[in-house]
PADREN-328772 format. One record per atom (N, C-alpha, C, O): residue number from 0; atom name; x, y, z. Coordinates in steps of 0.2 Angstrom, whole numbers, plus 5000, padded with zeros to 4 digits. Layout:
NUM, CA, X, Y, Z .
...
END
This chain:
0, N, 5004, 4994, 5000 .
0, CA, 5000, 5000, 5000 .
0, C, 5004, 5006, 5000 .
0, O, 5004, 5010, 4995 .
1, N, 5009, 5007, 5006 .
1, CA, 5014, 5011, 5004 .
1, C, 5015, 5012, 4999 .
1, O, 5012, 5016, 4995 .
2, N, 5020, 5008, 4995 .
2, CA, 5023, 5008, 4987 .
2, C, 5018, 5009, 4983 .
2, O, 5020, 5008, 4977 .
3, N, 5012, 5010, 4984 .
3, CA, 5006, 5010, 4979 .
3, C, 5007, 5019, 4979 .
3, O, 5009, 5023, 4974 .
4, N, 5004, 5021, 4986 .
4, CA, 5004, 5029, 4987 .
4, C, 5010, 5032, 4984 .
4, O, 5010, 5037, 4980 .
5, N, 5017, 5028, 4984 .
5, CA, 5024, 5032, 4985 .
5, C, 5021, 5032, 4976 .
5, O, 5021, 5038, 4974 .
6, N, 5020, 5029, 4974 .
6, CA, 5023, 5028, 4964 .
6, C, 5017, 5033, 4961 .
6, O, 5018, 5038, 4957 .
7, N, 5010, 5031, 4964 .
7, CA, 5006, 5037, 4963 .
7, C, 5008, 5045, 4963 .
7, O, 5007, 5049, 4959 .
8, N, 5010, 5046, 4970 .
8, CA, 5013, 5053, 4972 .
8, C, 5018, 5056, 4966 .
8, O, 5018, 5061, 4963 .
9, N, 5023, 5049, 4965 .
9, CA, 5026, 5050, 4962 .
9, C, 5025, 5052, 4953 .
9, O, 5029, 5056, 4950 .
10, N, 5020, 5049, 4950 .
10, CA, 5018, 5050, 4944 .
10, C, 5016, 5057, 4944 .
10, O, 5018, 5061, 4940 .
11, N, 5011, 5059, 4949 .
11, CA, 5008, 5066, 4951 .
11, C, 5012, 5073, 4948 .
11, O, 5011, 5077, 4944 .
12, N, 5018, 5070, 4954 .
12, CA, 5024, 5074, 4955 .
12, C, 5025, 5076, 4947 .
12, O, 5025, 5082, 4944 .
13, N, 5026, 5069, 4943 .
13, CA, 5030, 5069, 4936 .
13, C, 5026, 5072, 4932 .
13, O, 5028, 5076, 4928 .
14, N, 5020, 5071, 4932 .
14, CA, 5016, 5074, 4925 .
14, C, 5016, 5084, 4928 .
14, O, 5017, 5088, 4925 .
15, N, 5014, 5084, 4935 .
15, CA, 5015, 5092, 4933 .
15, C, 5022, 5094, 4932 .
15, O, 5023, 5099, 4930 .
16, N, 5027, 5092, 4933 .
16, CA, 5034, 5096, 4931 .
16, C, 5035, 5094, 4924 .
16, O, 5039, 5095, 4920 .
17, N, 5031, 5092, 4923 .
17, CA, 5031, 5092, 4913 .
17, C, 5029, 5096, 4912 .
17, O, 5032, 5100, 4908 .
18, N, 5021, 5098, 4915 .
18, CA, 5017, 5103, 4914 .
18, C, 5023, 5113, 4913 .
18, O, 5023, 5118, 4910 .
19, N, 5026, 5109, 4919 .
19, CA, 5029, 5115, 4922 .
19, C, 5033, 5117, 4916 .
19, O, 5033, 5122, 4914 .
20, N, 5038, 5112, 4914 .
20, CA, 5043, 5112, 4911 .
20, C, 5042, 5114, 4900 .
20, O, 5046, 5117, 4896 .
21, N, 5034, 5112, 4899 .
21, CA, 5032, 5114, 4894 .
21, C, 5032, 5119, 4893 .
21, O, 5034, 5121, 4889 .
22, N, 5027, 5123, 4900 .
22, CA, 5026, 5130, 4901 .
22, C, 5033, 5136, 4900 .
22, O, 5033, 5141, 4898 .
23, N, 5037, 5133, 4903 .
23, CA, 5044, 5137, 4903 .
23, C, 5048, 5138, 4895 .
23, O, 5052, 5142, 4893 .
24, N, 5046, 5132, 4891 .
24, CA, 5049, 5131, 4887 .
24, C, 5046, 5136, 4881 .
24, O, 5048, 5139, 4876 .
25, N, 5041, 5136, 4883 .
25, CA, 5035, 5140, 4879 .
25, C, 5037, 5147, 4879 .
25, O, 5039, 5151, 4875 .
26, N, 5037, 5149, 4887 .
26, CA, 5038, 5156, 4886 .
26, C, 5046, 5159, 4884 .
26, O, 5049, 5164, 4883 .
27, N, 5049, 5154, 4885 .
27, CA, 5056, 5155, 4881 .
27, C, 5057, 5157, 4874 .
27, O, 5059, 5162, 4872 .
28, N, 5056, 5152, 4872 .
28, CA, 5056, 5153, 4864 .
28, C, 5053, 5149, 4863 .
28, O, 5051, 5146, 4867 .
29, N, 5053, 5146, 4854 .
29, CA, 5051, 5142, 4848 .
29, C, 5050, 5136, 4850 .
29, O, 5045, 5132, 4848 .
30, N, 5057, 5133, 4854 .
30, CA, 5058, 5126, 4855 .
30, C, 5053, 5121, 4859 .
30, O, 5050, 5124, 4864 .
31, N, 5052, 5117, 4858 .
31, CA, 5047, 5113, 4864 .
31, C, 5052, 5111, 4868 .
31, O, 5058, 5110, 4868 .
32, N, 5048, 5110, 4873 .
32, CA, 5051, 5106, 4879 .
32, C, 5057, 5101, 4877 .
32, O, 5062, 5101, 4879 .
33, N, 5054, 5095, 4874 .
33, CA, 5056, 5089, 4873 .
33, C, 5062, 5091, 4868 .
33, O, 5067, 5088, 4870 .
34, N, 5064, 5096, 4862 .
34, CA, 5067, 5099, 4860 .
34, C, 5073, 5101, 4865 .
34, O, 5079, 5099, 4865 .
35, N, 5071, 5106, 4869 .
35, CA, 5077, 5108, 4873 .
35, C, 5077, 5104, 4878 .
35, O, 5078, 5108, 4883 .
36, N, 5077, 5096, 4879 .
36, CA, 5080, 5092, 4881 .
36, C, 5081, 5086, 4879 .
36, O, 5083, 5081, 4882 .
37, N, 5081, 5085, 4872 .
37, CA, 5085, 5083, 4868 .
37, C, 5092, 5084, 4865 .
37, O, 5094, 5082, 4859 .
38, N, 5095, 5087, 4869 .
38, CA, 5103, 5089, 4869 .
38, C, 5108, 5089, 4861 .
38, O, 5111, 5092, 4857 .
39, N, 5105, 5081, 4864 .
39, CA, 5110, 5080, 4856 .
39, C, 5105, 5078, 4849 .
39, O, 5107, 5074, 4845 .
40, N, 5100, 5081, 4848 .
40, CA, 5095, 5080, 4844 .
40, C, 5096, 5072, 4840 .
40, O, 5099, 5072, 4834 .
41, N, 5094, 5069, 4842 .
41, CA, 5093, 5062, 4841 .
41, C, 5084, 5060, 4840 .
41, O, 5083, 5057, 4835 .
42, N, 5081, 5061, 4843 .
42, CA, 5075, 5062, 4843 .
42, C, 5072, 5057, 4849 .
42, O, 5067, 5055, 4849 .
43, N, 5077, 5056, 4854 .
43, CA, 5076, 5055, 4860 .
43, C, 5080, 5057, 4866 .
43, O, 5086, 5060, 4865 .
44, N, 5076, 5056, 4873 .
44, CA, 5080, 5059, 4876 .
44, C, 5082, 5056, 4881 .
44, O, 5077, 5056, 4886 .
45, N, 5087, 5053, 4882 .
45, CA, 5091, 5048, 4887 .
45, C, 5092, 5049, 4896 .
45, O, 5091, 5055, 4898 .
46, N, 5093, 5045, 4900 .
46, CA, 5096, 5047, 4904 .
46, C, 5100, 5052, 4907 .
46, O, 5098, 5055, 4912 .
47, N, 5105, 5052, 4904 .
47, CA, 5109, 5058, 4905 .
47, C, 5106, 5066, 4904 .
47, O, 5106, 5070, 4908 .
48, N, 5102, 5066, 4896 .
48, CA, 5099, 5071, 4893 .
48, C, 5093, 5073, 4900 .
48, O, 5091, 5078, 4903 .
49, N, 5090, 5066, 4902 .
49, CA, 5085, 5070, 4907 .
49, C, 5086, 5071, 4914 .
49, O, 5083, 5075, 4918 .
50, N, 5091, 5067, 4916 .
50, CA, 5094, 5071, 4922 .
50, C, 5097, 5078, 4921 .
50, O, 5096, 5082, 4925 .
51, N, 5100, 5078, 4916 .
51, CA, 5102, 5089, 4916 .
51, C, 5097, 5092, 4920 .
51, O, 5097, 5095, 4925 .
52, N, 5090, 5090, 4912 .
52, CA, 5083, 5094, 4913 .
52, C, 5081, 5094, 4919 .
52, O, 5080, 5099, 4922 .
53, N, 5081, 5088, 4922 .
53, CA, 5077, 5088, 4930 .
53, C, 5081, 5091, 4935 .
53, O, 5077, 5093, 4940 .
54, N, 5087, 5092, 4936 .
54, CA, 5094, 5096, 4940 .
54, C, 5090, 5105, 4938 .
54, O, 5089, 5109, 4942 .
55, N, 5090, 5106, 4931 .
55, CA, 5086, 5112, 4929 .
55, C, 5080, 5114, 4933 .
55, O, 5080, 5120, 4935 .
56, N, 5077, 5110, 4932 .
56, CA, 5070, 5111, 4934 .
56, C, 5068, 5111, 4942 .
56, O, 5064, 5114, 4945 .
57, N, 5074, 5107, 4944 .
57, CA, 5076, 5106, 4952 .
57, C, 5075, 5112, 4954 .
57, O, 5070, 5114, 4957 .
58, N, 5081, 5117, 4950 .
58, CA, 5085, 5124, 4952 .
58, C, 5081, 5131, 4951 .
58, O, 5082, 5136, 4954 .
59, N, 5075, 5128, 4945 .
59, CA, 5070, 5132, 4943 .
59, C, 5065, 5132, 4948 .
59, O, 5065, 5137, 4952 .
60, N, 5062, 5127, 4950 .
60, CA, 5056, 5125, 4955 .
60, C, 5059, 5129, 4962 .
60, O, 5055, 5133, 4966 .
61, N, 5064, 5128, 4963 .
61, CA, 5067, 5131, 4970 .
61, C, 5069, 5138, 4970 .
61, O, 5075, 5141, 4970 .
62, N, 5062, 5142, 4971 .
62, CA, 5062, 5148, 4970 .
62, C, 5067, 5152, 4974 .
62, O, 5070, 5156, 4971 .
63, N, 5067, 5149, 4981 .
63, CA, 5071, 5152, 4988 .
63, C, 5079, 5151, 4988 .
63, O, 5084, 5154, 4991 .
64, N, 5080, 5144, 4984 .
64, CA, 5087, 5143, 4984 .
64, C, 5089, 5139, 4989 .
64, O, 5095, 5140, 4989 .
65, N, 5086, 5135, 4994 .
65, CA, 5087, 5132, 4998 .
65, C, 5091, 5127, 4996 .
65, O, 5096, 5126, 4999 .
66, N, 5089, 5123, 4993 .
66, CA, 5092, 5116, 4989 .
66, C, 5088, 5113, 4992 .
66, O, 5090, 5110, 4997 .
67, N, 5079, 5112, 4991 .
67, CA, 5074, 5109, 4992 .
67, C, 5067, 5112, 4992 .
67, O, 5065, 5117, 4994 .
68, N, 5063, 5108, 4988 .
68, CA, 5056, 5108, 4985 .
68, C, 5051, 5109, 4990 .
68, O, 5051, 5103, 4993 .
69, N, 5048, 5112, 4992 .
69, CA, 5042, 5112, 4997 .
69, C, 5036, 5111, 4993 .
69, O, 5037, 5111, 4986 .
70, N, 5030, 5110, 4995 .
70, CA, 5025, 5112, 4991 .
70, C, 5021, 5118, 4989 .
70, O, 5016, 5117, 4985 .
71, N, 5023, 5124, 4991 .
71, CA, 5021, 5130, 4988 .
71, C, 5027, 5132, 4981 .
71, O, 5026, 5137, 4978 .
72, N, 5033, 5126, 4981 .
72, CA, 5038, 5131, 4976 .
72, C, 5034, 5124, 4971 .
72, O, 5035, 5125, 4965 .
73, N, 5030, 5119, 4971 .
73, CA, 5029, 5116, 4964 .
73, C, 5022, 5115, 4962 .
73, O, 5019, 5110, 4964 .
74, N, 5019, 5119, 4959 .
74, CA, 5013, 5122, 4957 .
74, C, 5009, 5114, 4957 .
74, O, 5013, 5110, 4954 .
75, N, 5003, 5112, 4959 .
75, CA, 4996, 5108, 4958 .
75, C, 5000, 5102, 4964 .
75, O, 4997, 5097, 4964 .
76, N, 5004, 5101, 4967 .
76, CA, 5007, 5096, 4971 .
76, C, 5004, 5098, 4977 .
76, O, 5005, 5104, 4979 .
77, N, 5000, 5093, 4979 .
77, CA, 4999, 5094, 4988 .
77, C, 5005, 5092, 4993 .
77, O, 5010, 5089, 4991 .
78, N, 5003, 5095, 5000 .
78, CA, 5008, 5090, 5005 .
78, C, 5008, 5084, 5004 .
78, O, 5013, 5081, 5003 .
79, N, 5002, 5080, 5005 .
79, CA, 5001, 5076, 5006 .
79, C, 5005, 5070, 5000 .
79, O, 5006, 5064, 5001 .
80, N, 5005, 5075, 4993 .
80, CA, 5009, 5072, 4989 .
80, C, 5014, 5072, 4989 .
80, O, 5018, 5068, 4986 .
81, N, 5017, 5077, 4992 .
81, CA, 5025, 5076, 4995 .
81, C, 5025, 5071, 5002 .
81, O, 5030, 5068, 5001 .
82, N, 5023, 5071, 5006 .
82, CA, 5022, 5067, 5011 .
82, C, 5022, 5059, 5009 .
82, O, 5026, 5055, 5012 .
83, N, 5018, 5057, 5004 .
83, CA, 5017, 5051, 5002 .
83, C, 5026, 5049, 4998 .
83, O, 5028, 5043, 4998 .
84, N, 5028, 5053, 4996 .
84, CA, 5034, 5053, 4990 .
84, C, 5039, 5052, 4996 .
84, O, 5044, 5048, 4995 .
85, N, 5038, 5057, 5002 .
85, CA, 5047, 5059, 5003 .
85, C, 5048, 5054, 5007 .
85, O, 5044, 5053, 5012 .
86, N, 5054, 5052, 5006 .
86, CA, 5060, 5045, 5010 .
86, C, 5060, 5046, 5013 .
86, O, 5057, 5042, 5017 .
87, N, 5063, 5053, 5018 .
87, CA, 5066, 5053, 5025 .
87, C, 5060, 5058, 5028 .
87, O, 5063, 5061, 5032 .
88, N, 5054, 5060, 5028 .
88, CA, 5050, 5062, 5030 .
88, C, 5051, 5068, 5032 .
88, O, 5049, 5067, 5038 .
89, N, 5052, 5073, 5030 .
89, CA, 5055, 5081, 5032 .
89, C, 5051, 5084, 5028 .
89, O, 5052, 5090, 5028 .
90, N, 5045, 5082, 5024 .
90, CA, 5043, 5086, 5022 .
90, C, 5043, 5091, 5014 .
90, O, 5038, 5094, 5011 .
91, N, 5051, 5089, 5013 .
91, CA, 5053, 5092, 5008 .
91, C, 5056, 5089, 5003 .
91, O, 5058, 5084, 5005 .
92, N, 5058, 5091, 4998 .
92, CA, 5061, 5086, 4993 .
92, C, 5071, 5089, 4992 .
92, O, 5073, 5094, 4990 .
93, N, 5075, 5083, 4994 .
93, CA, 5081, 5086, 4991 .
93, C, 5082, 5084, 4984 .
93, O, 5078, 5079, 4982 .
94, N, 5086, 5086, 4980 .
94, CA, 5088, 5086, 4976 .
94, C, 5089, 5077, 4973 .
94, O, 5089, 5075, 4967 .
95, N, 5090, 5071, 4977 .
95, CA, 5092, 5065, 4976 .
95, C, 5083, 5064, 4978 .
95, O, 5080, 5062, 4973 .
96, N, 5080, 5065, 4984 .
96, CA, 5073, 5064, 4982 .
96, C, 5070, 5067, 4975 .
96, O, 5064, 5065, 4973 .
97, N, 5072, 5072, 4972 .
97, CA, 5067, 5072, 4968 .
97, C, 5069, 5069, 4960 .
97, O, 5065, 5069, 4955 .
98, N, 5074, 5068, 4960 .
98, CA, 5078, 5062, 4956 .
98, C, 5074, 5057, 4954 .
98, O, 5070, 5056, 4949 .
99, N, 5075, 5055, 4961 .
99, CA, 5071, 5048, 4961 .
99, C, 5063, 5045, 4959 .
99, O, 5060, 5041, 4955 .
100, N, 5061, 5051, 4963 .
100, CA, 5053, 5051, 4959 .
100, C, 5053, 5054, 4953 .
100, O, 5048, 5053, 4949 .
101, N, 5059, 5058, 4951 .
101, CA, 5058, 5058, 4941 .
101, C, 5058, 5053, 4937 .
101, O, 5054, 5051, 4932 .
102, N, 5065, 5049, 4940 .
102, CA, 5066, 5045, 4936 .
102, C, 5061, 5037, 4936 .
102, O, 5061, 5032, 4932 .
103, N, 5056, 5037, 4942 .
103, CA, 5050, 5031, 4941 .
103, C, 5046, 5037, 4936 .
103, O, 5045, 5034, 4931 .
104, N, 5044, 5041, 4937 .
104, CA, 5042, 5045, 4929 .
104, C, 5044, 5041, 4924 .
104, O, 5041, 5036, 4923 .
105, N, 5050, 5043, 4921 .
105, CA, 5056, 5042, 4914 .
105, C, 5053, 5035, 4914 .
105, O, 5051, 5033, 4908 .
106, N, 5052, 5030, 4921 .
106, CA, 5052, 5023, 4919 .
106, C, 5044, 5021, 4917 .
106, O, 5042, 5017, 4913 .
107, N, 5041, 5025, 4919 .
107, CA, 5035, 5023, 4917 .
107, C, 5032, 5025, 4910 .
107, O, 5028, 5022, 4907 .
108, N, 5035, 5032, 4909 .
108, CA, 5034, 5034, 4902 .
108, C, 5035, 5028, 4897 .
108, O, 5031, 5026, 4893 .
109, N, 5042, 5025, 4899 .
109, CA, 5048, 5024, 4893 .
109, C, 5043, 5017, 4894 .
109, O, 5043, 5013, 4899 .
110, N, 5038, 5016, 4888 .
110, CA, 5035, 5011, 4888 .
110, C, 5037, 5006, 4882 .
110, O, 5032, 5002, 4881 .
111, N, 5042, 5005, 4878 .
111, CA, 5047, 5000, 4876 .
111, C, 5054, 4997, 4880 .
111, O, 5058, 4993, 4878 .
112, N, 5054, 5000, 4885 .
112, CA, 5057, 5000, 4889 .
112, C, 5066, 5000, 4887 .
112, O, 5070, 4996, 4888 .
113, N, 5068, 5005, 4883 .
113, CA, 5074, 5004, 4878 .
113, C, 5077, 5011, 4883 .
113, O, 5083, 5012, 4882 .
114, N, 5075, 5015, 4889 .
114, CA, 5080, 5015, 4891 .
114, C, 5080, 5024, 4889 .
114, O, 5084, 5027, 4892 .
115, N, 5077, 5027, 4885 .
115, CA, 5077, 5032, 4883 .
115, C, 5070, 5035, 4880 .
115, O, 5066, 5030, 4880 .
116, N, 5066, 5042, 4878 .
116, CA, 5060, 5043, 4879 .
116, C, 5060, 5047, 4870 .
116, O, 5062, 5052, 4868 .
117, N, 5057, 5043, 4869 .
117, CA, 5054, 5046, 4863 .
117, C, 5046, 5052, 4861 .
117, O, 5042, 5054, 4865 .
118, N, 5048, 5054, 4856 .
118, CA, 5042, 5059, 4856 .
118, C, 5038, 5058, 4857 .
118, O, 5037, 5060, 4862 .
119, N, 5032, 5052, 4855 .
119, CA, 5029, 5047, 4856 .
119, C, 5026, 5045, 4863 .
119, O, 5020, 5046, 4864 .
120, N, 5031, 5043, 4867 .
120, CA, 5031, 5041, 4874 .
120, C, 5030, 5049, 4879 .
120, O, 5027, 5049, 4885 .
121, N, 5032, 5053, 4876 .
121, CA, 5030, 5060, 4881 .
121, C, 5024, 5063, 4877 .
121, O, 5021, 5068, 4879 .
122, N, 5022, 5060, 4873 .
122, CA, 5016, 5063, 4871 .
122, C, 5011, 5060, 4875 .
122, O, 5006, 5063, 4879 .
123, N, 5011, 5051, 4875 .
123, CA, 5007, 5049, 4877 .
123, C, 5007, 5050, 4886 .
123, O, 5002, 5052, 4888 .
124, N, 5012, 5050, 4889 .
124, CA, 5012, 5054, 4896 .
124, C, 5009, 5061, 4897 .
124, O, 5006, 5062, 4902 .
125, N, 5008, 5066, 4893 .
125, CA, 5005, 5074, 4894 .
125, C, 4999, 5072, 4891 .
125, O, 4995, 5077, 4892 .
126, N, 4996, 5067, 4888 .
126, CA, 4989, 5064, 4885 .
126, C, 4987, 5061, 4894 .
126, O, 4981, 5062, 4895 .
127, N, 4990, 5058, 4898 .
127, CA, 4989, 5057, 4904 .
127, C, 4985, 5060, 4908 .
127, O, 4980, 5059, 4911 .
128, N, 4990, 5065, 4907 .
128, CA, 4988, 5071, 4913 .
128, C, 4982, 5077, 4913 .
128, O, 4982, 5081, 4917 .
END
């Protein structure tokens, strides 16, 4: 049951920081999200590629600078969805916590399971949401 709430939480968490991460990308310029984190423009975006983004998105979300996510710094997440999600129970997400719950996103998107995320695969996740 735990692990049931934690991956839920966790999904939560992942689909609005797409939302988030869409939205930034928009008011930036031309590029789409999936675009500017497809680094090496292959038409997917790997590991490594989505770790930068989410360290970004980390550094974005954390308005105050503290090096940790509350739920007032990540727009549509309850406490209770951080509550459910976080390891050590402080309430707040560090930097290796919010990793973690990205990357059960990444694994859940990545429905061929190859390890990297196609256009396709992130579409069908924002089609989720």
């Amino acid at each position: 049951m735990m692990m049931q709430r934690f991956l839920s939480a966790a999904l939560g968490l992942f689909l609005c920081s797409a939302l988030i991460l869409g939205q930034a990308a928009l008011a930036a310029g031309d590029r789409s999200a999936f675009d500017e984190t497809d680094s090496d423009g292959d038409g997917t975006i790997d590991h490594e590629e989505y770790r930068l983004r989410m360290v970004e998105t980390f550094y974005f979300l954390d308005k105050n600078g503290d090096g940790y996510l509350v739920t007032k710094e990540i727009p549509g997440v309850s406490e209770k969805d951080i509550a459910d999600a976080d390891e050590n129970g402080d309430r707040r997400f560090d930097m290796n916590e919010f990793l973690v719950i990205r990357f059960l996103g990444f694994t859940a998107a990545d429905r061929n399971s190859d390890g990297a995320l196609a256009r396709g695969e992130v579409d069908a996740m924002d089609a989720r949401q």
